[in-house]
ZADO-1210 file (C-alpha; in nm, 4 decimals, padded with zeros to 6 digits):
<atoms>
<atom x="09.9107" y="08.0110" z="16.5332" code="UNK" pos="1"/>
<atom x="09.7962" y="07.7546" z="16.3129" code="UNK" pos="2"/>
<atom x="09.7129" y="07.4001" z="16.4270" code="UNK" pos="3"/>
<atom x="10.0083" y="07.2041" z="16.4096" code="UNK" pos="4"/>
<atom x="10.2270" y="07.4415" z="16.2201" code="UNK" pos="5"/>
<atom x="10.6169" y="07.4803" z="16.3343" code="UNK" pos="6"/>
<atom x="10.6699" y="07.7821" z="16.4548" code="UNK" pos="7"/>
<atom x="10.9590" y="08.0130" z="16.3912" code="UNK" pos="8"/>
<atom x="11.0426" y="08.2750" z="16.6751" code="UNK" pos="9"/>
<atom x="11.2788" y="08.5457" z="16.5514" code="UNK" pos="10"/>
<atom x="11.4318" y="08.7924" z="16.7416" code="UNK" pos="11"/>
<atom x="11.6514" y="09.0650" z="16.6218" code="UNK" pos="12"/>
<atom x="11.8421" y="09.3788" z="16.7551" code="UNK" pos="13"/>
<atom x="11.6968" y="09.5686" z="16.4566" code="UNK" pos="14"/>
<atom x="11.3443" y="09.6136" z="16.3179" code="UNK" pos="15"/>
<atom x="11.5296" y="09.6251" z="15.9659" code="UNK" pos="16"/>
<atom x="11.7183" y="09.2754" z="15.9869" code="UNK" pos="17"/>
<atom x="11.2910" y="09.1376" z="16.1940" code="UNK" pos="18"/>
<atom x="11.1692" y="09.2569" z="15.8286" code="UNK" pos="19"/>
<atom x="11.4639" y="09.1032" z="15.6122" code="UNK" pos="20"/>
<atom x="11.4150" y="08.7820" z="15.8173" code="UNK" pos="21"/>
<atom x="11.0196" y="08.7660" z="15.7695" code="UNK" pos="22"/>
<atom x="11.0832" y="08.8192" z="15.4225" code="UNK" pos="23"/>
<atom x="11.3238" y="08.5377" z="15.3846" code="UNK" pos="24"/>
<atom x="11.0704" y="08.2802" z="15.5653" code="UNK" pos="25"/>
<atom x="10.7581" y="08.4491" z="15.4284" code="UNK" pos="26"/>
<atom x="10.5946" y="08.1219" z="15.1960" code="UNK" pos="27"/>
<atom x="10.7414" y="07.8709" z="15.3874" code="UNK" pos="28"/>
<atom x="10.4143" y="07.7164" z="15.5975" code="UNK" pos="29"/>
<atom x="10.5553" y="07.8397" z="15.9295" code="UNK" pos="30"/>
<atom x="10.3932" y="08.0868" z="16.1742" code="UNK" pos="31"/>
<atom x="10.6668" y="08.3675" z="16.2254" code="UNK" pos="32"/>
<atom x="10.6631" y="08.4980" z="16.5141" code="UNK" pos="33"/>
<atom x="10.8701" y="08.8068" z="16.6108" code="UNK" pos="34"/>
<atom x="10.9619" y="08.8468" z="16.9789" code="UNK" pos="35"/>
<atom x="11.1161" y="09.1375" z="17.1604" code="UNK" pos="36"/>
<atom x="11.2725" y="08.9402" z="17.5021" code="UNK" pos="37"/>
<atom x="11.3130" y="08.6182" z="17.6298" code="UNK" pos="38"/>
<atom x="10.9928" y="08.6388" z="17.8551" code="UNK" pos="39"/>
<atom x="10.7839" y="08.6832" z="17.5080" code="UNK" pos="40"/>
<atom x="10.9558" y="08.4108" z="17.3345" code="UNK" pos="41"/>
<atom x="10.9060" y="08.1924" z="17.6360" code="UNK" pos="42"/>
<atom x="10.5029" y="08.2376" z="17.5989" code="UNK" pos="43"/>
<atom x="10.4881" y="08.1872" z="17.2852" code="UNK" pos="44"/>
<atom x="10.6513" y="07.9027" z="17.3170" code="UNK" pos="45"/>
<atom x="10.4534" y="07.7616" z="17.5713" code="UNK" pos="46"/>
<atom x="10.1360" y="07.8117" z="17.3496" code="UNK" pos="47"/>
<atom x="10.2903" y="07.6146" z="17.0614" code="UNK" pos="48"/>
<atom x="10.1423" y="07.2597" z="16.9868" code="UNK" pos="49"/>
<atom x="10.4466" y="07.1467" z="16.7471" code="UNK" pos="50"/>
<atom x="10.7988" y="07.2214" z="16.7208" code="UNK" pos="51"/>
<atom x="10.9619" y="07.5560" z="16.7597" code="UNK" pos="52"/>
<atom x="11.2666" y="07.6880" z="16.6152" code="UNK" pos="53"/>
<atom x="11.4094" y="08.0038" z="16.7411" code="UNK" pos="54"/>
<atom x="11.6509" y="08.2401" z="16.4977" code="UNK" pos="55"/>
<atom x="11.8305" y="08.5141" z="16.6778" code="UNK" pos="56"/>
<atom x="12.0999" y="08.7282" z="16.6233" code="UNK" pos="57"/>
<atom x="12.4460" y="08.6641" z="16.8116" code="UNK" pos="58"/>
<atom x="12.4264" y="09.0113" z="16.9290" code="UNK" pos="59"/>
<atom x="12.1483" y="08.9315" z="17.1714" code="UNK" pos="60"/>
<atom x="12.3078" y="08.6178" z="17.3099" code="UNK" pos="61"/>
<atom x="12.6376" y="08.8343" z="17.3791" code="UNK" pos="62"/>
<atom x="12.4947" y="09.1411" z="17.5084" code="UNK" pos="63"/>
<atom x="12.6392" y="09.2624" z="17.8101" code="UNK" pos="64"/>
<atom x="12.4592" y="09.2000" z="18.1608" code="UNK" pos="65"/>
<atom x="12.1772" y="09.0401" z="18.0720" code="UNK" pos="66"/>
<atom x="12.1472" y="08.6788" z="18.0177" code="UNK" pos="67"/>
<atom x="11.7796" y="08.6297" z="17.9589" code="UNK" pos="68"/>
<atom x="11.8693" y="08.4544" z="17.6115" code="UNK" pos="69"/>
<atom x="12.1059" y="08.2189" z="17.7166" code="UNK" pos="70"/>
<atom x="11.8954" y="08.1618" z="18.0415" code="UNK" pos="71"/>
<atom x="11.6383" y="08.0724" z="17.8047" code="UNK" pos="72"/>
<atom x="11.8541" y="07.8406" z="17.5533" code="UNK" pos="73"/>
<atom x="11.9752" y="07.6598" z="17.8741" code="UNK" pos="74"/>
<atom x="11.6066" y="07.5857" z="18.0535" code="UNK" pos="75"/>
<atom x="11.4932" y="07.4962" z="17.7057" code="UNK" pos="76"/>
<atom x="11.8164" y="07.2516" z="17.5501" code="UNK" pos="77"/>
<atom x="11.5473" y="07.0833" z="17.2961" code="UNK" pos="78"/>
<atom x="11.5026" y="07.3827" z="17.1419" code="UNK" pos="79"/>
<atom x="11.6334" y="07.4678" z="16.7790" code="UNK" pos="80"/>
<atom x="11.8059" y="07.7251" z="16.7160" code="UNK" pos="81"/>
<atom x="11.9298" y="07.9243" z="16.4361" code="UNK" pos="82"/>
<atom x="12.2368" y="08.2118" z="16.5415" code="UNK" pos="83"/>
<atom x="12.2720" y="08.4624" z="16.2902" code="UNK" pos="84"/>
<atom x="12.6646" y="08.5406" z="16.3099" code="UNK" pos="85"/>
<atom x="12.9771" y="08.6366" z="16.0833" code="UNK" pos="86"/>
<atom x="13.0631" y="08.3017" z="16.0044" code="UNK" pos="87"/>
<atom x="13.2262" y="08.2660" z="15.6306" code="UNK" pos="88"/>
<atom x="12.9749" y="08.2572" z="15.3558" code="UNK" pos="89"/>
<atom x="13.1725" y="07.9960" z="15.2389" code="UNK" pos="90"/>
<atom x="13.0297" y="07.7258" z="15.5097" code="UNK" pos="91"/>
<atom x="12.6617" y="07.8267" z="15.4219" code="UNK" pos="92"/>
<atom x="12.6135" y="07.6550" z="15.7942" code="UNK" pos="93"/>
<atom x="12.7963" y="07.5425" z="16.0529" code="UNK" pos="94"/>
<atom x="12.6535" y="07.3148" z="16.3173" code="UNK" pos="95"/>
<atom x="12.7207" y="07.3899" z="16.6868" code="UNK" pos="96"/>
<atom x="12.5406" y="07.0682" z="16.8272" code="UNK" pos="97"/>
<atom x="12.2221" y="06.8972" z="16.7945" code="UNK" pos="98"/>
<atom x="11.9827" y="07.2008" z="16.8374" code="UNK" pos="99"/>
<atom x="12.1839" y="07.4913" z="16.6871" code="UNK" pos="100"/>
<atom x="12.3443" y="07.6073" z="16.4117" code="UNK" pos="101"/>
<atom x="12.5231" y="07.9305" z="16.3091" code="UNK" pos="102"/>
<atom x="12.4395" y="08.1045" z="15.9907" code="UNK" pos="103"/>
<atom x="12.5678" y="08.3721" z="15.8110" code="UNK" pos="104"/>
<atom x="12.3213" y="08.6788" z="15.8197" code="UNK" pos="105"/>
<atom x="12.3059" y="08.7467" z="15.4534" code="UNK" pos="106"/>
<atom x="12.2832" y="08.3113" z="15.3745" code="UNK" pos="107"/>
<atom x="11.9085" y="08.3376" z="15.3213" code="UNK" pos="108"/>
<atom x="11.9426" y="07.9433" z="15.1613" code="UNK" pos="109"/>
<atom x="12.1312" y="07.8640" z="15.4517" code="UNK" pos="110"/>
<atom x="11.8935" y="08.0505" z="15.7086" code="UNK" pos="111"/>
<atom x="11.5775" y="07.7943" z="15.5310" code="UNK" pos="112"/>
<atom x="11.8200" y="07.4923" z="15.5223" code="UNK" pos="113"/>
<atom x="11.8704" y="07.5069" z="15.9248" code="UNK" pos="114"/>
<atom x="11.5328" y="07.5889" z="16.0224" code="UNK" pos="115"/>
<atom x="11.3837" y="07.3127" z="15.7767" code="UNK" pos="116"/>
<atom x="11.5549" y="07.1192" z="15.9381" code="UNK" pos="117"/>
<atom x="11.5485" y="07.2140" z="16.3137" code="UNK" pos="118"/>
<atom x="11.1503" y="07.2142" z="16.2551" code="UNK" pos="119"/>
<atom x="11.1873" y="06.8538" z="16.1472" code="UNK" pos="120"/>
<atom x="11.0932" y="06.8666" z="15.7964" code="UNK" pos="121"/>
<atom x="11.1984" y="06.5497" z="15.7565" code="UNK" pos="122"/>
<atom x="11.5586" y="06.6399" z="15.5295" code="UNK" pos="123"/>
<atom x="11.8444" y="06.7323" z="15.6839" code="UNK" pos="124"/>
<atom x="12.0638" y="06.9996" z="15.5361" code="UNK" pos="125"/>
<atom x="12.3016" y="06.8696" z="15.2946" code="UNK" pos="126"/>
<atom x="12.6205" y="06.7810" z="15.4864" code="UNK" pos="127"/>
<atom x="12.8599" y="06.9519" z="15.2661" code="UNK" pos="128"/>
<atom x="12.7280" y="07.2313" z="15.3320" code="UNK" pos="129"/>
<atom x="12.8139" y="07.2587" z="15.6614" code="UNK" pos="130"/>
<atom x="13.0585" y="07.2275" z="15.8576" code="UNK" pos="131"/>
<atom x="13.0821" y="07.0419" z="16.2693" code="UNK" pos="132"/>
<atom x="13.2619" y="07.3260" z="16.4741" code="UNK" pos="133"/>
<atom x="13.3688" y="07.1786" z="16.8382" code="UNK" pos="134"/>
<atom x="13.1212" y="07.3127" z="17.1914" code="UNK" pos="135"/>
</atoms>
């Protein structure tokens, strides 16, 4: 990791949609970081020395029996989030609370909108492109 640098976890349920993700974030300044499980995720995060933003697909945080993702969203509330989930293009974003939002998989403007900001680049995304859903 490089001194200072935000970095930007990503964790996927396919190596395909890790690739398209890297390639949509490659350029950016941020160390990308793909992780296969929460227990990863959690060391890497533990090594970082600035902010960390985490971009996962919905999948994982709905899978079946086990929690470990939304153990780890719920030990670790300050940390940013990006879901990946079929919300209409339409929105480009749509912000959940302070910490997350929900992106459409194929919004790769979107995707870079909510992490720049999550990493706190100092600009938020613009507000109409978003939209405040309730919980």
């Amino acid at each position: 990791m490089k001194n200072g640098t935000p970095v930007v976890l990503i964790a996927s349920v396919s190596p395909h949609e890790e690739r398209f993700l890297e390639v949509a974030l490659e350029n950016t300044g941020w160390d990308l970081l793909p992780v296969g499980d929460a227990e990863e995720a959690t060391r890497r995060l533990d090594g970082a020395e600035r902010g960390a933003v985490l971009v996962i697909d919905a999948g994982l945080l709905q899978m079946g029996p086990d929690p470990q993702w939304r153990v780890l969203l719920a030990l670790r509330p300050e940390l940013g989030t990006v879901v990946r989930c079929l919300i209409p293009q339409s929105r480009r974003l749509q912000r959940k609370n302070g910490t997350t939002f929900e992106v459409h998989p194929d919004d790769v403007e979107g995707l870079r909108d909510a992490v720049h900001f999550l990493a706190g680049s100092g600009f938020p995304p613009d507000p109409s492109t978003f939209t405040t859903s309730p919980g």
